[in-house]
Structures are given as structure tokens and as C-alpha cells.
Steps between C-alpha positions, in 0.01 A plus 500: 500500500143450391239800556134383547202641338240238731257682711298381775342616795643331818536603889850484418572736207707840464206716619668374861784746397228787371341500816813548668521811289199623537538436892801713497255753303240533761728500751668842391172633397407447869754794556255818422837699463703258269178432314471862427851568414476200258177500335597885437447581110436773496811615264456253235386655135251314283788260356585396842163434572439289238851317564378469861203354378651214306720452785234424732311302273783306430614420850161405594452273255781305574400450860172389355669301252720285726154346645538252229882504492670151631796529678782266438505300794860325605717677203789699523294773379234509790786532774636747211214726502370396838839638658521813265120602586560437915822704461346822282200491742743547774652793295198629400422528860791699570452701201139658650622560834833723337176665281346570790725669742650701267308838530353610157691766400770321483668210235503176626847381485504249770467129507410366167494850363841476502583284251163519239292841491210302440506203732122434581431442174835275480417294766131451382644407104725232734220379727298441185827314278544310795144342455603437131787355594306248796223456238695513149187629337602643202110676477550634845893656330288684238307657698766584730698661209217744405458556847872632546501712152161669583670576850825651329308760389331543807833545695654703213175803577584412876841620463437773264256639844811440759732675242268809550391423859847467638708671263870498548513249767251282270785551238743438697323167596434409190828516337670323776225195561353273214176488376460146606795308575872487436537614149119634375 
């Protein structure tokens, strides 16, 4: 397996993938409702802010950052990521609608929810890994890596709100379902 650190900017490069993303982005902020409920920080203290902050920063710059990244045309590792990324779209998908018809007062436990507490973010981290994987860029990994441990603490203040929000249910939730999948 060889990881490339080439960059170039080509018609056919990850941003392809990143646009997808963002496309899926606008698309629920089109939803003034969902948009709301989303964007809502309102509960976060100043750590969470700033762990926010890095988050964003970090996700944005690496959909900026696969302008110059090459994908790996016609290796296992393109129809690798290319399948992984069509598949957690799909479930990412999914994922918004159970977020969105599930009234606000209550947990989300449906869907996704069911098997990671945390599955927007989840499917994002995959989305993302699956353009590492169809690019192999190991610059593109680094930032992704940052990216994730900036957004654990993010998700950690995130939970800390639902604990309070929810309360026992919440608890309940959270003692039953993983953070993110299987065994985290």
C-alpha cells in the first residue's frame, strides 16, 4: 500500500466527494426547521466553543484541501473508498430524516441512533476516510485525524447537554448505545 503526498489541481480530484458533502449540507440547511434544530448552540460553554471551532475549521479545510487531492484512479482502493463513501452517504441520508421526525424533546433512538449515539458525525469521519482511502493521501489522513480529535471533544460537551436535557431517558440511552460504533 503506498500513500501519496502529490498534489495537483485537476477536474477530477477528491473535492468531487467534498462537494457531495457540502451538497448534502445545503440541502438540510434548506430545511428552516432542521437547520434550526442543528445549528442550535446555544448550550455549549466556552470549551465547547472553542472545540467547535477547531472542528469547523478542520472539516473545512479538508474539503478545501481535497481541490488538489488526486484520486487513485483504477485501484482497489478507489472502488474501496468510492463504495464506502456512496454507501455512508446513503446512511447519512437516513440518519437526517430519523433527526428530523423525531420531535425534540425526545432522544433519538431510531435508525442509526440505534447503534452509535453520535452517528452524523460517524458518518461524516467515514465519508471523509473514504476519500483517503480513494485518494491514499496521507496529507489529506492528517488532517482528517485532527479533524476527528477536535470533534471528540465537541461530541463529548454535546453529550454532557443531552445528559442534562434529557435526563434519565438520555441515561438510559447512553448506557445502552455507543458513543460511535460497536465497542467506543
Amino acid at each position: 500500500m503506498e500513500t501519496y503526498l502529490e498534489l495537483r489541481i485537476s477536474l477530477l480530484n477528491a473535492w468531487i466527494g467534498s462537494l457531495i458533502v457540502l451538497l448534502n449540507m445545503v440541502a438540510v440547511s434548506a430545511n428552516k426547521k432542521l437547520r434550526k434544530r442543528l445549528m442550535d448552540n446555544s448550550w455549549q460553554t466556552p470549551g465547547d466553543k472553542i472545540a467547535s471551532m477547531f472542528s469547523m475549521i478542520f472539516m473545512y479545510g479538508m474539503m478545501i484541501f481535497t481541490i488538489w487531492v488526486p484520486l487513485d484512479f483504477g485501484t482497489p482502493w478507489f472502488y474501496t473508498g468510492l463504495s464506502v463513501f456512496a454507501i455512508t452517504l446513503i446512511c447519512n441520508v437516513v440518519t437526517l430524516h430519523n433527526y428530523a421526525t423525531t420531535p425534540e424533546n425526545e432522544v433519538i433512538a431510531k435508525g442509526m441512533y440505534r447503534i452509535s449515539r453520535n452517528p452524523q458525525y460517524l458518518l461524516f469521519s467515514i465519508m471523509f476516510f473514504a476519500l483517503i482511502l480513494a485518494s491514499m493521501s496521507l496529507p489529506l489522513l492528517l488532517i482528517w485525524i485532527i479533524y476527528n480529535i477536535c470533534t471528540h471533544f465537541l461530541i463529548l460537551g454535546e453529550e454532557r447537554y443531552c445528559r442534562e436535557h434529557y435526563g434519565e431517558s438520555y441515561q438510559t440511552y447512553y448506557q445502552k448505545v455507543p458513543r460511535y460504533f460497536l465497542l467506543f
